[in-house]
N, C-alpha and C positions, 0 to 999 in steps of 0.2 A: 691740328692733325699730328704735329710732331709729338705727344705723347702717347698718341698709340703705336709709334713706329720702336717696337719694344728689340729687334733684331736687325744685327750688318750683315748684308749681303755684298758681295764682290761681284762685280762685273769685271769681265774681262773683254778688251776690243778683239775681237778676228783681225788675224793681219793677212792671211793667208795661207796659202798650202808650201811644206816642205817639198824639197827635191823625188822625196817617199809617197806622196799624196796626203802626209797626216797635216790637219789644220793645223796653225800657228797663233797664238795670240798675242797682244803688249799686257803690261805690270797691269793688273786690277787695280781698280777704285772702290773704295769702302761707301756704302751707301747704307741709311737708315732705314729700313723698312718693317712694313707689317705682313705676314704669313698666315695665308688661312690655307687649309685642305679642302678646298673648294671643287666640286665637278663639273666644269660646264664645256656644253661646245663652243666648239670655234671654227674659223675658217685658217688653214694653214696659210705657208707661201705656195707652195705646189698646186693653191685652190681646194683642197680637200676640207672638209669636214673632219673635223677628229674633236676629243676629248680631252681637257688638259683636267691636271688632276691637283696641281695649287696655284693660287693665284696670289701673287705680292704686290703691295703699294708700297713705291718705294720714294724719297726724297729726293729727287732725280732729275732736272731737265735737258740733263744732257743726251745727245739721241743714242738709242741703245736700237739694237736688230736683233733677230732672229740666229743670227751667225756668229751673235758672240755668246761669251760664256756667263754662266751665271754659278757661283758656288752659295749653298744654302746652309747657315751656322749649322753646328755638331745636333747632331739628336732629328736630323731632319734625313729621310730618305727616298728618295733617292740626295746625297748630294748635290749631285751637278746635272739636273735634269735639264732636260733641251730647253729650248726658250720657242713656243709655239706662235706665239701674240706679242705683241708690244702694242700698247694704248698712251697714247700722251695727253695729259689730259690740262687746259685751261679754263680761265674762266674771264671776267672782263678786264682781272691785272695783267694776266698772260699765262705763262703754260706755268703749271705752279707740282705735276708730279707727274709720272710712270709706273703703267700699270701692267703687268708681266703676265702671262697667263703660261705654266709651266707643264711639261709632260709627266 
């Protein structure tokens, strides 16, 4: 699988909210991944149904949410879209990547 992971993405952890109400984060991790423009539904945190509009596989098992940040290499847009989903996926060695499903 690592050589289709053609793109770093950063994740960033949510550390919380400033004094102002704006979120906070700590220093990003550089993770390998693959990016497709993919549409599909999904179920949010709020319960809702919505639409994400890319979906990444990424080298990953460390746990990632919904409240942290995702930045997406140069030439990709939006950016820093929200992170709707997060998928962890294993198999009989154990959890081997994370799958993002993006706004």
């Amino acid at each position: 699988m690592r050589a289709l992971l053609a793109y770093d993405v950063v994740i960033e952890k949510y550390a919380g909210e400033n004094a102002w109400g704006l979120k906070t984060y700590v220093s990003g991790s550089v993770y390998r991944a693959q990016i497709q423009s993919k549409r599909r539904e999904v179920t949010n945190a709020a319960g809702e149904r919505v639409y994400g509009k890319t979906t990444v596989h990424m080298d990953c098992i460390d746990p990632v949410t919904t409240l942290d940040r995702v930045t997406l290499p140069s030439g990709f847009s939006p950016q820093r879209p929200n992170i709707i989903e997060v998928q962890r996926l294993s198999d009989e060695r154990g959890l081997h990547h994370t799958v993002l499903t993006l706004s």
